[in-house]
ROSEZA-779784 format. One record per residue (C-alpha): residue in one letter; x, y, z; residue number from 0. Coordinates in steps of 0.05 Angstrom, whole numbers. Example, Ala and Ser with C-alpha at 12.3 -4.5 7.8 and 13.67 -1.06 7.14 Angstrom:
2
R   residuo        X        Y        Z   num
R         A      246      -90      156     0
R         S      273      -21      143     1
This chain:
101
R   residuo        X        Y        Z   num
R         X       79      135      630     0
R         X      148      149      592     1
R         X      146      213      557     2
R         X      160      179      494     3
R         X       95      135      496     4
R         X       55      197      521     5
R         X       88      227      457     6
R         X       56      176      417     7
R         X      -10      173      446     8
R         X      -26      250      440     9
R         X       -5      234      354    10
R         X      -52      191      354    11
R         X     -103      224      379    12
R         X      -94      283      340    13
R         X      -91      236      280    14
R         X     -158      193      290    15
R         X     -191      264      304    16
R         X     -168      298      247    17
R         X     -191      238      197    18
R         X     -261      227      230    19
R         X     -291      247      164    20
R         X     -246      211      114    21
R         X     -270      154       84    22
R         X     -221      104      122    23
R         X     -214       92      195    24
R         X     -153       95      241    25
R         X     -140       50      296    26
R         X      -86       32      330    27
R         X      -64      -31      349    28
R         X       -4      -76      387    29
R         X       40      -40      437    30
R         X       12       29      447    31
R         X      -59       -4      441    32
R         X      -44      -50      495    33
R         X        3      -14      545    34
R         X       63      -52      527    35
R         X      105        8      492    36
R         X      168       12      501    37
R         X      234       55      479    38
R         X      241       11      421    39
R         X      167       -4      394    40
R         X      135       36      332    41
R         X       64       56      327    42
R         X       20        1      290    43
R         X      -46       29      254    44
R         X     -101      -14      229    45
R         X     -130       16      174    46
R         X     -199        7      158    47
R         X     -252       27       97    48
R         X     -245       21       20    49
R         X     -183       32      -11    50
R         X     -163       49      -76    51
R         X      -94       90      -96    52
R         X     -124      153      -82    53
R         X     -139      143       -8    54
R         X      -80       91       10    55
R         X      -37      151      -20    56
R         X      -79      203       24    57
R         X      -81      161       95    58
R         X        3      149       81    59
R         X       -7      231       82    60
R         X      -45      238      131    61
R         X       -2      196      181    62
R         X       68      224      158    63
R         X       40      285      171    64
R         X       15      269      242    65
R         X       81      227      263    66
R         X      123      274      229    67
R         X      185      299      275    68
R         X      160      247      334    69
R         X      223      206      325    70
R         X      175      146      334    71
R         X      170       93      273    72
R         X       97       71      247    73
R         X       73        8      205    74
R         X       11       14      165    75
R         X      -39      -47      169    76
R         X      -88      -45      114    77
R         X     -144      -92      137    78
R         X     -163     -101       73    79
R         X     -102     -128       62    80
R         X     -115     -187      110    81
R         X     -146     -250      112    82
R         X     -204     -249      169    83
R         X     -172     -300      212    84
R         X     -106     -248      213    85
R         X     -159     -188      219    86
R         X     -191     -222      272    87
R         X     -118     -234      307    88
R         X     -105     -157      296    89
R         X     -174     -135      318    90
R         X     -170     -162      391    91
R         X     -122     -105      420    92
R         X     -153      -57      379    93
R         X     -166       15      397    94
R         X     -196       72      364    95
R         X     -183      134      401    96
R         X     -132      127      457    97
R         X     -166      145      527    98
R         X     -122      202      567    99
R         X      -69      172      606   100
């Protein structure tokens, strides 16, 4: 695995651990969720749970914070955002917590 990706996958754990108690989940889907990251692809989090303001403002916090300095770029994908058939599209290379690699 490039170090770049392995970069990105140990964020992202340290992110979905550090928000198990909020009231939103984060998974991550596409590239990283489905091996295909490369030197150009971002890291693509589904984001899960009710959302008002508040807690869109606090899981755009909590994210900076963990991607902060990685030199990698992120979307955010609010699911409540979607329509189910694009949800369901999304869902199928979700992953919650990254297995080691």
């Amino acid at each position: 695995m490039q170090p770049r990706a392995r970069t990105a996958r140990a964020r992202v754990r340290r992110l979905v651990e550090a928000t198990r108690d909020e009231p939103f989940e984060v998974a991550v889907v596409g590239s990283l969720a489905t091996g295909r990251f490369a030197l150009h692809s971002g890291v693509d989090f589904l984001i899960r749970g009710e959302m008002d303001t508040k807690t869109r403002v606090r899981v755009e916090q909590k994210v900076a914070a963990a991607m902060r300095g990685a030199g990698i770029p992120y979307d955010l994908i609010f699911a409540c955002d979607l329509t189910p058939d694009r949800l369901h599209e999304i869902g199928r290379d979700l992953v919650a917590l990254l297995p080691e690699a």
